[in-house]
PDB file of N, CA, C and O in Angstrom:
ATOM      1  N   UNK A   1     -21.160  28.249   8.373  1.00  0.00           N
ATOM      2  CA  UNK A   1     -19.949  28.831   7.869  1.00  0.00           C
ATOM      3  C   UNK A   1     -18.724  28.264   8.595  1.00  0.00           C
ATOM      4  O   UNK A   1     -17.848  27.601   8.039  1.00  0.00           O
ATOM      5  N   UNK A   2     -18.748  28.560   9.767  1.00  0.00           N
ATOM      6  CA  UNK A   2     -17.976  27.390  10.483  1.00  0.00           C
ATOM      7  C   UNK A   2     -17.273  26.209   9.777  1.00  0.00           C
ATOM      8  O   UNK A   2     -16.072  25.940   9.787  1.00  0.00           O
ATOM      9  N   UNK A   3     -18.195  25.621   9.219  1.00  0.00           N
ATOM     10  CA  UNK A   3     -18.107  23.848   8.948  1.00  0.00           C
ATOM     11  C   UNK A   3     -17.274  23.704   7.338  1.00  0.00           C
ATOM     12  O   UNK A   3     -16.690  22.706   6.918  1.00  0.00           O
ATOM     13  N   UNK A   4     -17.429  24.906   6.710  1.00  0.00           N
ATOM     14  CA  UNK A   4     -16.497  25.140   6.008  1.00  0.00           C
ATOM     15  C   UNK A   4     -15.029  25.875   6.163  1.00  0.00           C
ATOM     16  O   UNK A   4     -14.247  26.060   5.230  1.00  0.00           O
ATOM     17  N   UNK A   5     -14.849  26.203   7.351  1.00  0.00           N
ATOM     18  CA  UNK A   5     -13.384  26.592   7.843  1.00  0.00           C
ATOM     19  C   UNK A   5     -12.767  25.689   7.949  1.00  0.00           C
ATOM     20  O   UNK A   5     -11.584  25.483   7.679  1.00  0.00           O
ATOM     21  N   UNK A   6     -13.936  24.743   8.572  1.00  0.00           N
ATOM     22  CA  UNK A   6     -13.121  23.441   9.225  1.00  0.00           C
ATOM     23  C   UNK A   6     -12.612  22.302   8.094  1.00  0.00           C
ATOM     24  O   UNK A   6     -11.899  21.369   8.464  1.00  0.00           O
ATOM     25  N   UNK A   7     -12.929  22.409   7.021  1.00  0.00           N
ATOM     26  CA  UNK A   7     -12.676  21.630   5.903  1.00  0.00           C
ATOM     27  C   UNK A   7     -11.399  22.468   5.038  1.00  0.00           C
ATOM     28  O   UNK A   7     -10.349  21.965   4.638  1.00  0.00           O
ATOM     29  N   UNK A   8     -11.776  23.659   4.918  1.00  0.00           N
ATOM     30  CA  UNK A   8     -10.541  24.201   4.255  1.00  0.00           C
ATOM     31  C   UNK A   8      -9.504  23.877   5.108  1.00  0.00           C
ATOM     32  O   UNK A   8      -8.554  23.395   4.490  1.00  0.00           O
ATOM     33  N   UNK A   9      -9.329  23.968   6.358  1.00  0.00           N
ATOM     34  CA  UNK A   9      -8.170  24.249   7.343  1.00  0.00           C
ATOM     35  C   UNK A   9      -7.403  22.582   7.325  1.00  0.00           C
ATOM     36  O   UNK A   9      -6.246  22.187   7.184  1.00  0.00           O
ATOM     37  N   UNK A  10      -8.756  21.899   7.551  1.00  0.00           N
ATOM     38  CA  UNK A  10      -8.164  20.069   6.915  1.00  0.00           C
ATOM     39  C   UNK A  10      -7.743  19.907   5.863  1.00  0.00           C
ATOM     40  O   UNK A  10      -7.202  18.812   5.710  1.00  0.00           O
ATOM     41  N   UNK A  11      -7.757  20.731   4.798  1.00  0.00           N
ATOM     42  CA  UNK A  11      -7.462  20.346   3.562  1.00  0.00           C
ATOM     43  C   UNK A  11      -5.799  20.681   3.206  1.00  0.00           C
ATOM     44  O   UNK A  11      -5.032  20.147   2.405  1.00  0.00           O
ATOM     45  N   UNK A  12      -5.589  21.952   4.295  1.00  0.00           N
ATOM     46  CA  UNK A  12      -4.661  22.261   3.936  1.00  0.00           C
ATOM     47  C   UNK A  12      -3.215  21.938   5.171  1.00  0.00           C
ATOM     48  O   UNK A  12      -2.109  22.470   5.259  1.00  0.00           O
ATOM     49  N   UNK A  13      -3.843  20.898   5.935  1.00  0.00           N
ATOM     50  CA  UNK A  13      -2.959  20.392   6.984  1.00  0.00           C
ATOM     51  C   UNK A  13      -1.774  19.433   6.482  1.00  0.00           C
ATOM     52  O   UNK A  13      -2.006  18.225   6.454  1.00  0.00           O
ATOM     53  N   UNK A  14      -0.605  19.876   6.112  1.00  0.00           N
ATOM     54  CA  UNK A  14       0.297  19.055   5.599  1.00  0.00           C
ATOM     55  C   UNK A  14       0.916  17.711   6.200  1.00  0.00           C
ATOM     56  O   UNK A  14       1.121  17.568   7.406  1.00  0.00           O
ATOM     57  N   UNK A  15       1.150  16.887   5.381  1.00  0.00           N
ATOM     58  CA  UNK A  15       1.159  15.519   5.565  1.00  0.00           C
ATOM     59  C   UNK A  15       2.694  14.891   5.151  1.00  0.00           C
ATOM     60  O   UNK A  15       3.311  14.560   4.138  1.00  0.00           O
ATOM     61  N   UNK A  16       2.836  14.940   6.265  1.00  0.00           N
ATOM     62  CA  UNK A  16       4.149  13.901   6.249  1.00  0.00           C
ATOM     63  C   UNK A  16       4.532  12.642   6.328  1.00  0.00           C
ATOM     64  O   UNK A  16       4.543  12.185   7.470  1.00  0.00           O
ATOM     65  N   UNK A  17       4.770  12.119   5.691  1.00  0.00           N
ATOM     66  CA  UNK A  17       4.669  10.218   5.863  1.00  0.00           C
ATOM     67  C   UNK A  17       6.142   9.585   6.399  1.00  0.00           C
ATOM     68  O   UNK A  17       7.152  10.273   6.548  1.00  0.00           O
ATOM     69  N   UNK A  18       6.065   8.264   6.636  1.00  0.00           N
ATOM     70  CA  UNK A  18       7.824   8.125   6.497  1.00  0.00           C
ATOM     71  C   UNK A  18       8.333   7.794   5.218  1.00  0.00           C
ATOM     72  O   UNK A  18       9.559   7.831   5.107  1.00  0.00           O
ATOM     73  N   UNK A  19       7.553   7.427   4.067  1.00  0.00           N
ATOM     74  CA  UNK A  19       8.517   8.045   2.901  1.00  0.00           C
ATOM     75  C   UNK A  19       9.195   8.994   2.365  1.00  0.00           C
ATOM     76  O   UNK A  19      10.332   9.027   1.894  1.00  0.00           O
ATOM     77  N   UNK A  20       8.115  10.020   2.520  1.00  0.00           N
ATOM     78  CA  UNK A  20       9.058  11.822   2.657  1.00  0.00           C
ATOM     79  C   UNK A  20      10.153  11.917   3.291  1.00  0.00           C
ATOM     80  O   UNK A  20      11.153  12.572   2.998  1.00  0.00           O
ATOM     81  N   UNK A  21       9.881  11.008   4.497  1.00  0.00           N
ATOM     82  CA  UNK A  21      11.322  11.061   5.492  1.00  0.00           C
ATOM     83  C   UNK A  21      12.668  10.091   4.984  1.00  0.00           C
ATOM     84  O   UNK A  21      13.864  10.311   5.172  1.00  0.00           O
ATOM     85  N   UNK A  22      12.221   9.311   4.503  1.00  0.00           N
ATOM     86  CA  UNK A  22      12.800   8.327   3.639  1.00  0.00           C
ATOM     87  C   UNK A  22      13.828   9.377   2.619  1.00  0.00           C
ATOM     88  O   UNK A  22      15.023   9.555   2.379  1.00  0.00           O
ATOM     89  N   UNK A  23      12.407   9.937   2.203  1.00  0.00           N
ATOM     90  CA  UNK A  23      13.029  10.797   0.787  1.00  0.00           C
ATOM     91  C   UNK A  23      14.027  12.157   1.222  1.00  0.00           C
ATOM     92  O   UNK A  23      14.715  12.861   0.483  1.00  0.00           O
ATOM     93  N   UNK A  24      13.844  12.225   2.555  1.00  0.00           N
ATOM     94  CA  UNK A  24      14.833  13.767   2.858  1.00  0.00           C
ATOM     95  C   UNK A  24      15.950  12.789   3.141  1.00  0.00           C
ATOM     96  O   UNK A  24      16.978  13.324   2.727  1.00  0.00           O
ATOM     97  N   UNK A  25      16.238  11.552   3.678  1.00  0.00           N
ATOM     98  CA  UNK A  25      17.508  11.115   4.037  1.00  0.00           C
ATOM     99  C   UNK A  25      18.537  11.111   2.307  1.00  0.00           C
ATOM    100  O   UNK A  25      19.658  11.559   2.072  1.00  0.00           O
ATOM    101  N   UNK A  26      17.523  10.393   1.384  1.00  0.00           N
ATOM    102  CA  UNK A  26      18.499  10.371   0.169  1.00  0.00           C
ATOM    103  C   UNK A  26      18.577  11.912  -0.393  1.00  0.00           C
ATOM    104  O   UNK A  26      19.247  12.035  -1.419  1.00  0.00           O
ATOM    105  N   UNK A  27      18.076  12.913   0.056  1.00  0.00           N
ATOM    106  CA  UNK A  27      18.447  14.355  -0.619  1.00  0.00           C
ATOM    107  C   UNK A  27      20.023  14.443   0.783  1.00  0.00           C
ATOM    108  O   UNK A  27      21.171  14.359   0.346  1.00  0.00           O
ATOM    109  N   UNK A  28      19.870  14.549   1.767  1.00  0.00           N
ATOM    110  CA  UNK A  28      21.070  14.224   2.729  1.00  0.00           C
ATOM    111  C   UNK A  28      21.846  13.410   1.931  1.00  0.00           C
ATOM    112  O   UNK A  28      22.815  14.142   1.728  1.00  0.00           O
ATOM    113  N   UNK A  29      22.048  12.449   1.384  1.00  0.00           N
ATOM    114  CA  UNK A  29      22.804  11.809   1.055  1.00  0.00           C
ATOM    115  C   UNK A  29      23.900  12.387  -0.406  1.00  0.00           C
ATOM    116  O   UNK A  29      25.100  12.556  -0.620  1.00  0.00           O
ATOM    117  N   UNK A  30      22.369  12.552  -1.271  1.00  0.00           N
ATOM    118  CA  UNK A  30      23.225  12.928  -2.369  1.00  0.00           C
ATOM    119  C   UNK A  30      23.981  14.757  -2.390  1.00  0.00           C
ATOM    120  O   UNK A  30      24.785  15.275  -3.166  1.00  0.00           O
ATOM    121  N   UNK A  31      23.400  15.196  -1.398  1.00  0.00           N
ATOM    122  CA  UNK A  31      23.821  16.735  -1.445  1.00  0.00           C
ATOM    123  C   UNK A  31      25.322  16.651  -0.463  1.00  0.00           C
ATOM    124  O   UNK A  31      26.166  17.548  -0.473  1.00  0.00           O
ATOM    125  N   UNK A  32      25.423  15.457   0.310  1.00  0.00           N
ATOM    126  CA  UNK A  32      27.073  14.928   0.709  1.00  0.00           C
ATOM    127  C   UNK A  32      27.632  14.382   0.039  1.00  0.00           C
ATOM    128  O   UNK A  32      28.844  14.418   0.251  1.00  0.00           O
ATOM    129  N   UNK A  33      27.152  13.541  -1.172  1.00  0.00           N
ATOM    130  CA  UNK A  33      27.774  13.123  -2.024  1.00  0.00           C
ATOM    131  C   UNK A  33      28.812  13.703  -3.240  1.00  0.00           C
ATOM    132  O   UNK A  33      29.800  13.417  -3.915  1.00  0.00           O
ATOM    133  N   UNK A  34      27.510  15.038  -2.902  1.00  0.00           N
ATOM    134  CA  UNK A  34      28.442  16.031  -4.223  1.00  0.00           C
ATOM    135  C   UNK A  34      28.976  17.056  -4.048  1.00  0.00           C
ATOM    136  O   UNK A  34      29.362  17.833  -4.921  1.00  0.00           O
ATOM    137  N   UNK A  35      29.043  17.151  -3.127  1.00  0.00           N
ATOM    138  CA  UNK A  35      29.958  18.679  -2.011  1.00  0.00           C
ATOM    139  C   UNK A  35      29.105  19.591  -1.356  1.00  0.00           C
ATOM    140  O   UNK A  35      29.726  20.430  -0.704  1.00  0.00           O
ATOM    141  N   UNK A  36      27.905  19.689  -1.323  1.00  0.00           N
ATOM    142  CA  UNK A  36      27.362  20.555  -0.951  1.00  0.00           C
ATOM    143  C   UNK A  36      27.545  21.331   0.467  1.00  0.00           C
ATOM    144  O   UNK A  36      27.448  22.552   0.592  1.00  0.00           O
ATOM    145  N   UNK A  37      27.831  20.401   1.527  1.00  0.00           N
ATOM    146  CA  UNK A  37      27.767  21.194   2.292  1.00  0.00           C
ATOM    147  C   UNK A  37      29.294  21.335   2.754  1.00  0.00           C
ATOM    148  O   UNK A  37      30.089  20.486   2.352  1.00  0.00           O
ATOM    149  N   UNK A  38      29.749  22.412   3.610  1.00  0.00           N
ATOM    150  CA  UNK A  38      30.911  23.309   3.758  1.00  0.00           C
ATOM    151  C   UNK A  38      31.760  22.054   5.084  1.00  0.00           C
ATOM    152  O   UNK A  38      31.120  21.399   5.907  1.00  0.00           O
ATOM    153  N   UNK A  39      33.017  22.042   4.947  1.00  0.00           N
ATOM    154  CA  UNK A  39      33.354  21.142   6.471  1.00  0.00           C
ATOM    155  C   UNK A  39      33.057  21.425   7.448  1.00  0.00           C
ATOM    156  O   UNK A  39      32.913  20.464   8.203  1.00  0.00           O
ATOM    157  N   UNK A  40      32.865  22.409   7.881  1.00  0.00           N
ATOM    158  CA  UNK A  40      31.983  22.740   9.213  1.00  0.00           C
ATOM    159  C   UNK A  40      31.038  22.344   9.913  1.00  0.00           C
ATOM    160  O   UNK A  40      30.760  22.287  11.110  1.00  0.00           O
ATOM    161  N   UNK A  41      30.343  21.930   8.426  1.00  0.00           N
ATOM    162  CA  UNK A  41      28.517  21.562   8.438  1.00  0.00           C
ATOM    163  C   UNK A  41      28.731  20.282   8.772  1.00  0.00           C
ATOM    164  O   UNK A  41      27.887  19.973   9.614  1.00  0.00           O
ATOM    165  N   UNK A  42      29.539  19.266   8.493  1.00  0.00           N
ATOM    166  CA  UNK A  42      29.775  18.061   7.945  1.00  0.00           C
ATOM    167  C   UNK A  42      29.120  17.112   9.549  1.00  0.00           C
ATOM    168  O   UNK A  42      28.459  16.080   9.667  1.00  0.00           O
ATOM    169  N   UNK A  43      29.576  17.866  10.333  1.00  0.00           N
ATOM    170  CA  UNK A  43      29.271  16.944  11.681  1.00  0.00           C
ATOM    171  C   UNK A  43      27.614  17.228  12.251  1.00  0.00           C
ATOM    172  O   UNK A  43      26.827  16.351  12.607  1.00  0.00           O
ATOM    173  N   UNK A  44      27.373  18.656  12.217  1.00  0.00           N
ATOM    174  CA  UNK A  44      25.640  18.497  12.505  1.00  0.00           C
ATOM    175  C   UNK A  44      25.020  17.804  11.648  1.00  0.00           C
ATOM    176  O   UNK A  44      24.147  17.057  12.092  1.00  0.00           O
ATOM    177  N   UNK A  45      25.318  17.829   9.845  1.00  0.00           N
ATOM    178  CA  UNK A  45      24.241  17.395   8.972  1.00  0.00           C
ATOM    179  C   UNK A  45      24.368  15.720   9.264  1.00  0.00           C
ATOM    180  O   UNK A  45      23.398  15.009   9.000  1.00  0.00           O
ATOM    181  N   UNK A  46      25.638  15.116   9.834  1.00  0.00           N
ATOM    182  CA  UNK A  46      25.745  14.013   9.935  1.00  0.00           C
ATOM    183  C   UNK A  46      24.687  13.360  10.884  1.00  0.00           C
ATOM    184  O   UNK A  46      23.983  12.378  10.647  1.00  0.00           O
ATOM    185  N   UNK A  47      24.743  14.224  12.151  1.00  0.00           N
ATOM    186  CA  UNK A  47      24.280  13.665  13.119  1.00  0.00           C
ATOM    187  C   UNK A  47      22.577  13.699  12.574  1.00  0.00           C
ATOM    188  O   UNK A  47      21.799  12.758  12.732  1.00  0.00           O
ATOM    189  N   UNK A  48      22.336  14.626  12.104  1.00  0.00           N
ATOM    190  CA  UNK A  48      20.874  14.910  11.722  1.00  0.00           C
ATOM    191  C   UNK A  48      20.338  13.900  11.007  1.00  0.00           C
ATOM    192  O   UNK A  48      19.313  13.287  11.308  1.00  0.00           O
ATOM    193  N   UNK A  49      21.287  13.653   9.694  1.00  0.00           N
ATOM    194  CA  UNK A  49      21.199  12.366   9.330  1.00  0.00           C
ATOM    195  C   UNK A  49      20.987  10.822   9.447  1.00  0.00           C
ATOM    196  O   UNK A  49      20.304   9.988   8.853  1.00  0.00           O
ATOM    197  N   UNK A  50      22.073  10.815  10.702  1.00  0.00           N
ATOM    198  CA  UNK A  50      21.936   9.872  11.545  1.00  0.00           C
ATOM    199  C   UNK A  50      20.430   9.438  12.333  1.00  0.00           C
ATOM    200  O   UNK A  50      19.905   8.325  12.324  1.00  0.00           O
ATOM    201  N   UNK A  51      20.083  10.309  12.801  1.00  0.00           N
ATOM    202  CA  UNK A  51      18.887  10.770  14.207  1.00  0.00           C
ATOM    203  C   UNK A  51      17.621  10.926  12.783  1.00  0.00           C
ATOM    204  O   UNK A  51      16.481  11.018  13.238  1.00  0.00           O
ATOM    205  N   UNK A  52      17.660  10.950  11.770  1.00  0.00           N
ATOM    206  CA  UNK A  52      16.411  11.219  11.012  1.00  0.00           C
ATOM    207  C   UNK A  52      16.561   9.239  10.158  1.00  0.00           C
ATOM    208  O   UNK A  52      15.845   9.299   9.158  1.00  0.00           O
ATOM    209  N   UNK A  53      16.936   8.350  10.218  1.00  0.00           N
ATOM    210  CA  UNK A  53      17.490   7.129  10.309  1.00  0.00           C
ATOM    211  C   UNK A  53      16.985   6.490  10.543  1.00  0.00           C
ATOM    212  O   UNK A  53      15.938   5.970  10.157  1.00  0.00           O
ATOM    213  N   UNK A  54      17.959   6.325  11.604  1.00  0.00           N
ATOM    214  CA  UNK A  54      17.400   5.625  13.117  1.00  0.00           C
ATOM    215  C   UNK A  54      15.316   6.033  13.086  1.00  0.00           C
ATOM    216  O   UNK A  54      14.363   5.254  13.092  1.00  0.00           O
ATOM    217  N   UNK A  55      15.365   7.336  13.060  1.00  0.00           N
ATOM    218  CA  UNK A  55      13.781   7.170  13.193  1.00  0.00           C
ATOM    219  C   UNK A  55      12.993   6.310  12.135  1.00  0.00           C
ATOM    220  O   UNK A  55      11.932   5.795  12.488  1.00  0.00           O
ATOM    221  N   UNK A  56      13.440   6.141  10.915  1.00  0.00           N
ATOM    222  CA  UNK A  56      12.980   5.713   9.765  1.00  0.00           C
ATOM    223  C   UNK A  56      12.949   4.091  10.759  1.00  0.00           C
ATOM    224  O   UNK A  56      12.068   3.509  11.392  1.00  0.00           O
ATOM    225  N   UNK A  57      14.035   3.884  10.540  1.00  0.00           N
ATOM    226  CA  UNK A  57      13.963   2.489  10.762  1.00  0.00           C
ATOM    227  C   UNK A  57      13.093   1.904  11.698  1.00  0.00           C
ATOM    228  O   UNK A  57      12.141   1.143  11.524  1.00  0.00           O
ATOM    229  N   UNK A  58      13.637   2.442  12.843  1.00  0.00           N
ATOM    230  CA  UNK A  58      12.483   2.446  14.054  1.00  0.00           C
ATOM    231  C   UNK A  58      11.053   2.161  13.945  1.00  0.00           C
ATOM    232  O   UNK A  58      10.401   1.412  14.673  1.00  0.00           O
ATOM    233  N   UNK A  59      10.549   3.013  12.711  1.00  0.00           N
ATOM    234  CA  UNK A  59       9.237   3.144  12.175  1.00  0.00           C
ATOM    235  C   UNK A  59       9.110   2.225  11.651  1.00  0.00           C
ATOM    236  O   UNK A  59       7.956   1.873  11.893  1.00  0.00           O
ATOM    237  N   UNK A  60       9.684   1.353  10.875  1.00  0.00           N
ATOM    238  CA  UNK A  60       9.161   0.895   9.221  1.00  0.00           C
ATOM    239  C   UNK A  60       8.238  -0.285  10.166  1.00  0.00           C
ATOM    240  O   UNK A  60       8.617  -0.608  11.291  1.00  0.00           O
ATOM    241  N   UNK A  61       7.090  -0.814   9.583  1.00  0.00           N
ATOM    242  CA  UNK A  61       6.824  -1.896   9.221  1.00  0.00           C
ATOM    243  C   UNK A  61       7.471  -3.066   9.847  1.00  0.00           C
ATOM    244  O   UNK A  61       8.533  -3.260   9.254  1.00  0.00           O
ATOM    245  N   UNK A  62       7.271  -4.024  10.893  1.00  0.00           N
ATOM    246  CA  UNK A  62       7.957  -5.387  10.885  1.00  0.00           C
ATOM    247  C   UNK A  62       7.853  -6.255   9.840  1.00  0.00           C
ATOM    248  O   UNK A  62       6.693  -6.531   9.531  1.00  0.00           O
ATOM    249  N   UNK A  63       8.477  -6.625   9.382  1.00  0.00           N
ATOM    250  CA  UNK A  63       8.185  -8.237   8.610  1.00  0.00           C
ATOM    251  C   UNK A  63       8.074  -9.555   9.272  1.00  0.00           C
ATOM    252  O   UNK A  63       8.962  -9.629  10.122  1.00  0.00           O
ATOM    253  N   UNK A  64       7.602 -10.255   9.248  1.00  0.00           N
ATOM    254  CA  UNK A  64       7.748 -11.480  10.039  1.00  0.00           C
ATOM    255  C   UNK A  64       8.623 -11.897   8.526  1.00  0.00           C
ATOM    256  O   UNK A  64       8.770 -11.218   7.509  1.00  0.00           O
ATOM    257  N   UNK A  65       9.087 -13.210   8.838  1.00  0.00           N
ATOM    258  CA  UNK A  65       9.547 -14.302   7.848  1.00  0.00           C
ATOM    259  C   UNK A  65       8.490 -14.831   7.118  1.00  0.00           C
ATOM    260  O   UNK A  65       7.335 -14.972   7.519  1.00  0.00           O
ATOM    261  N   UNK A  66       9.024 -15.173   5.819  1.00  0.00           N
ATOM    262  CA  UNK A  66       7.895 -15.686   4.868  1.00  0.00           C
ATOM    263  C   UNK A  66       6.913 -16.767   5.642  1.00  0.00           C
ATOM    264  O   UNK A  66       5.683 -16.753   5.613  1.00  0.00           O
ATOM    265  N   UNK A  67       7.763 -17.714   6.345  1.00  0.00           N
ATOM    266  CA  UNK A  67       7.549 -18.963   6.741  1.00  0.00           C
ATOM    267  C   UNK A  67       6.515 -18.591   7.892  1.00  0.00           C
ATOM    268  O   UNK A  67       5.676 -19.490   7.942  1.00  0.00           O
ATOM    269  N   UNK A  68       6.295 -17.732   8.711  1.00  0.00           N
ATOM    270  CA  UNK A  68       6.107 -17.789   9.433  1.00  0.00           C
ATOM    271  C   UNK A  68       4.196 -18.012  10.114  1.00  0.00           C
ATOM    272  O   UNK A  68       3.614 -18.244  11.173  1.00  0.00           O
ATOM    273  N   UNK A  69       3.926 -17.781   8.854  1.00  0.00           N
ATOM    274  CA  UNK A  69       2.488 -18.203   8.792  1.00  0.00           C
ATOM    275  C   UNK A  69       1.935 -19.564   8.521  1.00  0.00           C
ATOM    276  O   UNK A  69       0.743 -19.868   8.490  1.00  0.00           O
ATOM    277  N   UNK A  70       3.139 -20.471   8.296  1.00  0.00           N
ATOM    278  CA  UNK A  70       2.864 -21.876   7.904  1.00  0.00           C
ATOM    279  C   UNK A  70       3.059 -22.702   8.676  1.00  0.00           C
ATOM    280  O   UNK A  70       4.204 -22.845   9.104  1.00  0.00           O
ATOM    281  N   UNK A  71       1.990 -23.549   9.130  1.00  0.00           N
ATOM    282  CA  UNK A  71       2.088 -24.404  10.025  1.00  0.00           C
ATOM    283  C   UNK A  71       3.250 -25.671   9.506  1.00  0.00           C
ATOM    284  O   UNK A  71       3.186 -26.176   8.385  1.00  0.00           O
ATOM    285  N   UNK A  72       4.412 -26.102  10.665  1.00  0.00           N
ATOM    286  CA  UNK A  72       5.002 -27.152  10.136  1.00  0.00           C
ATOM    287  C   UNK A  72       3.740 -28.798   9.848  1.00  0.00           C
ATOM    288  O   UNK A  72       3.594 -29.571   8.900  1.00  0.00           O
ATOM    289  N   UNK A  73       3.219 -28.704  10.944  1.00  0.00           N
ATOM    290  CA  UNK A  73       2.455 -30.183  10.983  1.00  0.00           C
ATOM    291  C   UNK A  73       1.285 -29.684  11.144  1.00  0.00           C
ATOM    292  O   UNK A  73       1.041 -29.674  12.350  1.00  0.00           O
ATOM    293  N   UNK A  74       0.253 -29.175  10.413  1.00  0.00           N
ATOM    294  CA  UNK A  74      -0.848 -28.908   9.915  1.00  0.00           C
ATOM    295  C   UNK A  74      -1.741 -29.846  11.157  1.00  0.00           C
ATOM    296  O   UNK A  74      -2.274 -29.330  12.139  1.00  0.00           O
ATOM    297  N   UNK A  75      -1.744 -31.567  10.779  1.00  0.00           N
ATOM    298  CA  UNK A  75      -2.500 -32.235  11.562  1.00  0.00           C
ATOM    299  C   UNK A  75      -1.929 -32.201  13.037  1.00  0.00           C
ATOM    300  O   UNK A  75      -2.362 -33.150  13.690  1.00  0.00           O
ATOM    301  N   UNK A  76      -1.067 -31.360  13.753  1.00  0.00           N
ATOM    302  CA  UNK A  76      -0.944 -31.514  15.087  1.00  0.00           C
ATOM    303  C   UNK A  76       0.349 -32.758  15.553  1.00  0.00           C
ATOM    304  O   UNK A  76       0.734 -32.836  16.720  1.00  0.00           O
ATOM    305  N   UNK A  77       0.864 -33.599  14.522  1.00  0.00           N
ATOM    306  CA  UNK A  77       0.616 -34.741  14.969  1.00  0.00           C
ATOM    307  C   UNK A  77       2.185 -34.515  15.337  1.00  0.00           C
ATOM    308  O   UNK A  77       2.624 -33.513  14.773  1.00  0.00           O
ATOM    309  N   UNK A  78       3.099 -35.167  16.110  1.00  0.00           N
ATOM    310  CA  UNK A  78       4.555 -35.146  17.239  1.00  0.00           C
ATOM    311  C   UNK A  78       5.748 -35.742  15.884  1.00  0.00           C
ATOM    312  O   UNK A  78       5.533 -36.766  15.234  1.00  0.00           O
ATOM    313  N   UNK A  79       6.490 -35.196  15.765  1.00  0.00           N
ATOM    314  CA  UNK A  79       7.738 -35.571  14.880  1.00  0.00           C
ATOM    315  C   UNK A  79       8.038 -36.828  15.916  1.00  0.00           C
ATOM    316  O   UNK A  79       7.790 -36.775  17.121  1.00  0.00           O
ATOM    317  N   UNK A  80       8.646 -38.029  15.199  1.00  0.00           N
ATOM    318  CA  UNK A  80       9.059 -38.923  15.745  1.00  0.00           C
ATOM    319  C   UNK A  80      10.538 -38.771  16.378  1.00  0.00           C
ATOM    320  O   UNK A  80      11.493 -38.172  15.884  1.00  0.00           O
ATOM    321  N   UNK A  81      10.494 -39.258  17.230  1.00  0.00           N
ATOM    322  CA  UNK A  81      12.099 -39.293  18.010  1.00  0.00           C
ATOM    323  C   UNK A  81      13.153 -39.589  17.212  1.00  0.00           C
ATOM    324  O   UNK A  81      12.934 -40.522  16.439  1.00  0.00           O
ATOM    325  N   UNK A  82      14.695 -38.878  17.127  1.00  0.00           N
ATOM    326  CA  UNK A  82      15.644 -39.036  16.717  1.00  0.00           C
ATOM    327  C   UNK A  82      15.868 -40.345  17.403  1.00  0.00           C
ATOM    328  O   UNK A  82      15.826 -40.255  18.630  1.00  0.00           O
ATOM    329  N   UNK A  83      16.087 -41.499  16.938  1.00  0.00           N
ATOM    330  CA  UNK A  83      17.016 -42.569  17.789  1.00  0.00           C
ATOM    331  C   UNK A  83      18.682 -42.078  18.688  1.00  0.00           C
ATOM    332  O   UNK A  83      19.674 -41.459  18.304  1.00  0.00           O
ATOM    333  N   UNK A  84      18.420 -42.529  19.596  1.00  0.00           N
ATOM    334  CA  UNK A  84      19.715 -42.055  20.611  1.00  0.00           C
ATOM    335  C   UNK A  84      20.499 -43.291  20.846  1.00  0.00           C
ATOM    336  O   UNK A  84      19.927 -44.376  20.954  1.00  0.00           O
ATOM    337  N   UNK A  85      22.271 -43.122  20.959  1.00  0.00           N
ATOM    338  CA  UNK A  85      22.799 -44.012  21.293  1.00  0.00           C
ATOM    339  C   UNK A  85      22.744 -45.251  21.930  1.00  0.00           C
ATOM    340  O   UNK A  85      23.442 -46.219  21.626  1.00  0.00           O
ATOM    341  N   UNK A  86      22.041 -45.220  22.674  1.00  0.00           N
ATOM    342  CA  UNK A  86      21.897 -46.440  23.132  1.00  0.00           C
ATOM    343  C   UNK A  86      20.750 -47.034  22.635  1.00  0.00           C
ATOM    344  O   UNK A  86      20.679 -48.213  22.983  1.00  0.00           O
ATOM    345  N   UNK A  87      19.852 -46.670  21.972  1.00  0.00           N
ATOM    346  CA  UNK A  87      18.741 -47.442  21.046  1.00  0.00           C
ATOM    347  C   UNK A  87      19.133 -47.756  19.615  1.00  0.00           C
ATOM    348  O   UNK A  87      18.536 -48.500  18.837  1.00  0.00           O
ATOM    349  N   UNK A  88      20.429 -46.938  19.367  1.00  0.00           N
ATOM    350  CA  UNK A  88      20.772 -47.168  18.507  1.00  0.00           C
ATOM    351  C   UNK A  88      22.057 -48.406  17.824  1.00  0.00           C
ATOM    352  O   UNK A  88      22.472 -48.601  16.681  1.00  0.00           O
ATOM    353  N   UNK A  89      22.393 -49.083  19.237  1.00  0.00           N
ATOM    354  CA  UNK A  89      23.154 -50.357  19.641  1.00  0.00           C
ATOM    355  C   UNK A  89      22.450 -50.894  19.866  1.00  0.00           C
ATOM    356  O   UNK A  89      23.147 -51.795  20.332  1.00  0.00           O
ATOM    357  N   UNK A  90      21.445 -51.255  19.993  1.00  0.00           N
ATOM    358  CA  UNK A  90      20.390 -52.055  20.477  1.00  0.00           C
ATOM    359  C   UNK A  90      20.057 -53.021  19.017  1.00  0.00           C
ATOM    360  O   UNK A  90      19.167 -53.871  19.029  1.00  0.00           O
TER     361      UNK A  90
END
């Protein structure tokens, strides 16, 4: 009986992702957009805003650059020397 507590109680453990968080910044956004909150409010919801952000970003995913998995010279082999001034009077 146990072992079914323990499954209901998992089932019902709510799950927050950083898209949700994603998704509360644009409800912040559009509920400042359209007057919702009073001038008073204007500086905590900001900062909250701010500080719920920053965490998003913080979080996301790195990207490397497209490129960055591609070897320039596959065979190893040394780019040849730029010619330099004085080889280049020569």
């Amino acid at each position: 009986m146990s072992e079914e507590n323990t499954v209901a109680d998992e089932a019902q453990t709510p799950d927050i992702n950083l898209n949700d968080i994603r998704n509360m910044l644009y409800v912040i956004d559009t509920c400042a957009t359209r007057g919702s909150f009073k001038p008073q409010e204007l500086e905590s919801v900001g900062a909250l805003r701010n500080k719920v952000a920053a965490f998003v970003e913080a979080n996301l995913p790195q990207q490397e650059p497209a490129d960055a998995d591609v070897d320039p010279d596959p065979e190893g082999r040394t780019p040849p020397e730029e010619p330099t001034e004085e080889t280049a009077a020569e």
